[in-house]
PLY file of the C-alpha trace (Angstrom):
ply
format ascii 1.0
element vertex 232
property float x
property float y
property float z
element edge 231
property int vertex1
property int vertex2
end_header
31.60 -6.94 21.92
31.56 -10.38 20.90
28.48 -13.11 20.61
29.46 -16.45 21.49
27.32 -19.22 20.76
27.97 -21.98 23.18
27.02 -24.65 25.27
29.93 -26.59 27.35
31.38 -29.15 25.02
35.44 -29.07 24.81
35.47 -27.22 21.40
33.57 -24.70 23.40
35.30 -24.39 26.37
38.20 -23.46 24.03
36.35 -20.24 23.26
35.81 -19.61 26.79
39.53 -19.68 27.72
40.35 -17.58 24.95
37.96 -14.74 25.20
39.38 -14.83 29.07
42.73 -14.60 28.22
42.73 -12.25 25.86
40.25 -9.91 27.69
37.38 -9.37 25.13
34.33 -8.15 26.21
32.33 -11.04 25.31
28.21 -12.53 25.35
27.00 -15.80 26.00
24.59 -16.97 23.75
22.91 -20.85 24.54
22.50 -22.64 22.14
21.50 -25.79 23.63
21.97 -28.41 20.87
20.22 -31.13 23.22
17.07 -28.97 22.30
17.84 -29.17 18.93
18.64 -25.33 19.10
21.21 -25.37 16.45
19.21 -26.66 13.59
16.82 -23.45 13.38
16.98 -20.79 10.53
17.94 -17.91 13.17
21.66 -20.28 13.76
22.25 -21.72 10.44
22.19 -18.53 8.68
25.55 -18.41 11.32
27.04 -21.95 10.67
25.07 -23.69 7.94
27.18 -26.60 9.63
25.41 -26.12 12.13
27.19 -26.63 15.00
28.86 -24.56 18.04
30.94 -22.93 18.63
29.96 -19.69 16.82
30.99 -15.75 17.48
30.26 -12.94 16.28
32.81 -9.79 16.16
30.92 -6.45 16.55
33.90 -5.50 16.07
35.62 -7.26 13.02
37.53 -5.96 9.89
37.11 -2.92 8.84
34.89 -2.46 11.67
31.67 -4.22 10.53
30.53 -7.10 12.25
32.11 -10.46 11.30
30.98 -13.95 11.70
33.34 -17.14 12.40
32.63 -20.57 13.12
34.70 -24.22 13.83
36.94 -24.10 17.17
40.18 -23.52 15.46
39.41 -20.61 12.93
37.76 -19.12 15.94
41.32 -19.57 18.09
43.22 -18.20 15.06
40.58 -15.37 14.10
40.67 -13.99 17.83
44.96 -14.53 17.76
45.46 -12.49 14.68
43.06 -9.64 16.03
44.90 -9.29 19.44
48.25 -10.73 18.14
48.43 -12.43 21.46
48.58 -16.09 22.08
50.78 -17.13 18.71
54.45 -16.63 18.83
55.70 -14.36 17.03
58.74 -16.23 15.27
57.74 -17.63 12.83
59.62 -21.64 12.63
57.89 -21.26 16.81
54.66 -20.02 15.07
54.30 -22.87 12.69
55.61 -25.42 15.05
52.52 -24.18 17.37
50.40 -24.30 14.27
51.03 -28.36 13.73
50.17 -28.96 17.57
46.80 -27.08 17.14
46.47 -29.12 13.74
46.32 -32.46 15.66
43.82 -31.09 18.16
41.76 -30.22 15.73
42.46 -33.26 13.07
43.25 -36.25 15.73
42.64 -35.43 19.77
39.00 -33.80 18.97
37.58 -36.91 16.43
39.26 -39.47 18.68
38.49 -38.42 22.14
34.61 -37.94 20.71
34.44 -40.97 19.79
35.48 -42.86 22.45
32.93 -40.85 24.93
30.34 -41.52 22.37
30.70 -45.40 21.86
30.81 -45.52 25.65
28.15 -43.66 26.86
25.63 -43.23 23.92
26.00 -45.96 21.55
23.96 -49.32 21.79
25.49 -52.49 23.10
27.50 -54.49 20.72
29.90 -51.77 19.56
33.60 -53.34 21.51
35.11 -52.91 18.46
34.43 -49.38 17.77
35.05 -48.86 21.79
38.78 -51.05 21.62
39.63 -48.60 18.11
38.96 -45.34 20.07
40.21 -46.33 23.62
43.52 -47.43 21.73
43.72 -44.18 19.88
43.30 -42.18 23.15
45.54 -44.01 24.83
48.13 -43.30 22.17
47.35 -39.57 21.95
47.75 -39.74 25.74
51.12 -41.06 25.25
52.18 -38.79 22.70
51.50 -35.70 25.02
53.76 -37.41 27.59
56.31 -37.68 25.39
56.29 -34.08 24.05
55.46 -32.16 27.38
58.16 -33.91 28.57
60.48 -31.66 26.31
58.46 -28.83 26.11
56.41 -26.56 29.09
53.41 -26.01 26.56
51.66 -28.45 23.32
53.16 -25.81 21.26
56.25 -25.66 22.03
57.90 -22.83 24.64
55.20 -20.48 24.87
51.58 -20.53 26.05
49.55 -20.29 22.96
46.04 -21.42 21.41
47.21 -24.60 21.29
47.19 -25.31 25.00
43.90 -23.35 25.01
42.60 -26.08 21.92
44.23 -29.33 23.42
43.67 -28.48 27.57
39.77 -28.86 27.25
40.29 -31.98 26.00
42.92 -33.81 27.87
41.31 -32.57 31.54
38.22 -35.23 30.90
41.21 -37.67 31.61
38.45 -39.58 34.04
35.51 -39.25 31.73
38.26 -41.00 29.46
39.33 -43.55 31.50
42.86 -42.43 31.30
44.82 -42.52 34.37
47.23 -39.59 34.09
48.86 -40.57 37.17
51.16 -43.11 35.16
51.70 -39.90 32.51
53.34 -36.92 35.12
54.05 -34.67 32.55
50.25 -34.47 31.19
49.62 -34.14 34.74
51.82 -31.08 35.39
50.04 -30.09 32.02
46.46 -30.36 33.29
47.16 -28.83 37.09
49.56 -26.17 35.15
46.63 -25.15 32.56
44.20 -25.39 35.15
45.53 -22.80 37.84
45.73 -19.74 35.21
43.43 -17.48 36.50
41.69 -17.30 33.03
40.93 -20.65 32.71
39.39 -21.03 36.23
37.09 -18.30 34.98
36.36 -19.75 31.77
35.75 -23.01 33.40
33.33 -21.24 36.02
31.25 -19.91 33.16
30.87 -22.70 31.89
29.90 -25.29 34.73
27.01 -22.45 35.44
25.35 -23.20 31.94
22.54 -25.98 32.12
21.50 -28.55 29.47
18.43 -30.74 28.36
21.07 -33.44 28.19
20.17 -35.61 31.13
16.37 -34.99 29.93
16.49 -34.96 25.88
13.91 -37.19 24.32
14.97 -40.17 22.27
14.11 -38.31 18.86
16.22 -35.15 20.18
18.79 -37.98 20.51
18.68 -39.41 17.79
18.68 -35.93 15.53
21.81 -34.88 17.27
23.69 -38.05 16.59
21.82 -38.11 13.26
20.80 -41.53 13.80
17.62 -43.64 13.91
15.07 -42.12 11.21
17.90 -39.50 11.08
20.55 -41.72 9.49
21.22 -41.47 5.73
23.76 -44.89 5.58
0 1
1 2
2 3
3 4
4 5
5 6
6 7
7 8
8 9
9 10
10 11
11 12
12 13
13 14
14 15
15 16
16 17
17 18
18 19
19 20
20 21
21 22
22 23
23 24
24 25
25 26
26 27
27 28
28 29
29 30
30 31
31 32
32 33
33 34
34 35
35 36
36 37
37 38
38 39
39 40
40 41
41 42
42 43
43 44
44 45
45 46
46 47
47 48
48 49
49 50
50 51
51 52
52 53
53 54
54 55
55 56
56 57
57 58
58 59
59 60
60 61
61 62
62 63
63 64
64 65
65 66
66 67
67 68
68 69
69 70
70 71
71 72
72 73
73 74
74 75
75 76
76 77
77 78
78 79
79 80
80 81
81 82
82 83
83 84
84 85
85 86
86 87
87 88
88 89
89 90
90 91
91 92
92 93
93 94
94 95
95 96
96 97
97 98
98 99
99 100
100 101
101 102
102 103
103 104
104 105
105 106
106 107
107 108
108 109
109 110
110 111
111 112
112 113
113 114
114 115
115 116
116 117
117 118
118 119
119 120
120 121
121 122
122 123
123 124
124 125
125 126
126 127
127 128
128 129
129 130
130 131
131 132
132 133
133 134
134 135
135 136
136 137
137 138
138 139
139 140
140 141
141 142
142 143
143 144
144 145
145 146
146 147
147 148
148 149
149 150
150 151
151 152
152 153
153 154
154 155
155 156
156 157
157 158
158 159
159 160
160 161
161 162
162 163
163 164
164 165
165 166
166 167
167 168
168 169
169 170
170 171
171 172
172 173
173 174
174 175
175 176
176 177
177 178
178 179
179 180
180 181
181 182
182 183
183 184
184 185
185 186
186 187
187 188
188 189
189 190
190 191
191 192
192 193
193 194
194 195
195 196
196 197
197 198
198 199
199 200
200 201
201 202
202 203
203 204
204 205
205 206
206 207
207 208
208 209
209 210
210 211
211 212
212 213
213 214
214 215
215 216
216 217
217 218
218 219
219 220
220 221
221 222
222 223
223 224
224 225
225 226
226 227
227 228
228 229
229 230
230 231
């Protein structure tokens, strides 16, 4: 059995899709960072980053139970125990491995930061919202370009890449993207989307419920670390 640690951010949804593909026997665990959940002693002791996603393997090495945190060491941790998900050549396993690198590096940062200078940032921020929006937009049009070559992000096989990058490029309208002018992101997203797995995943996660729309300004401001949270 595995422990997951979520709430229903991208990086988490990731986890979601994977545990569904690959069939683990898996346990929800809320941690609603809203709340300021993840900052206890009870979760840091599991990500002194404090941050989710987190599981835990009941099951790890050597049988003993094994704890992993950040999105991507999570997608390769639960690919190397099921050797499913990663091709197995290796010039088509590293080739996957540089697609799930700018998820992680690029689409994650970039795409989070345009949401948050939109929606929760203070007025007087267009620059910060023109640098993002023009870094999307570019990501955007770098998917086009490869999908339109290649069936998955990773090249010809369905791996954790499309289950790191998917999350992320289906919040096309949150975005402000219009994926209609991109077709081959748009075979992508309605592709990705009708796997069986990820309608499950994606179930499991619109059932989980938030104090976003109701957090207080100082729950805010310690999850953004801003305010009298802000070190600068």
């Amino acid at each position: 059995m595995i422990d997951l640690y979520a709430l229903t951010s991208p990086n988490v949804v990731k986890i979601f899709i994977a545990l569904e593909e690959l069939a683990l026997p898996y346990k929800v665990i809320p941690v609603d960072v809203w709340k300021g959940e993840q900052f206890t002693p009870e979760f840091t002791k599991l990500n002194p980053n404090r941050k989710i996603p987190v599981i835990v393997d009941h099951e790890g090495p050597g049988g003993k139970p094994y704890t992993v945190f950040e999105s991507g060491a999570i997608l390769l941790y639960l690919a190397d125990k099921t050797g499913k998900l990663v091709p197995k050549d290796k010039a088509a396993y590293f080739e996957m491995v540089q697609w799930l690198m700018v998820q992680l590096t690029t689409v994650g940062p970039m795409f989070g930061q345009r949401v948050h200078f939109r929606r929760f940032a203070p007025p007087g921020n267009d620059y910060s919202v023109i640098r993002y929006g023009t870094e999307v937009h570019r990501l955007y049009d770098l998917f086009e370009q490869r999908l339109a070559k290649h069936p998955y992000v990773g090249g010809a096989e369905y791996s954790i890449a499309d289950v790191a990058t998917f999350p992320w490029l289906r919040n096309h309208a949150l975005l402000e993207i219009n994926v209609a002018d991109r077709p081959n992101v748009q075979r992508y997203i309605e592709t990705i989307g009708a796997r069986p797995a990820v309608k499950e995943a994606l179930a499991k996660v619109g059932k989980i419920t938030s104090a976003r729309d109701t957090a207080t300004d100082d729950a805010k401001d310690r999850f953004f670390q801003r305010g009298k949270y802000a070190r600068a």
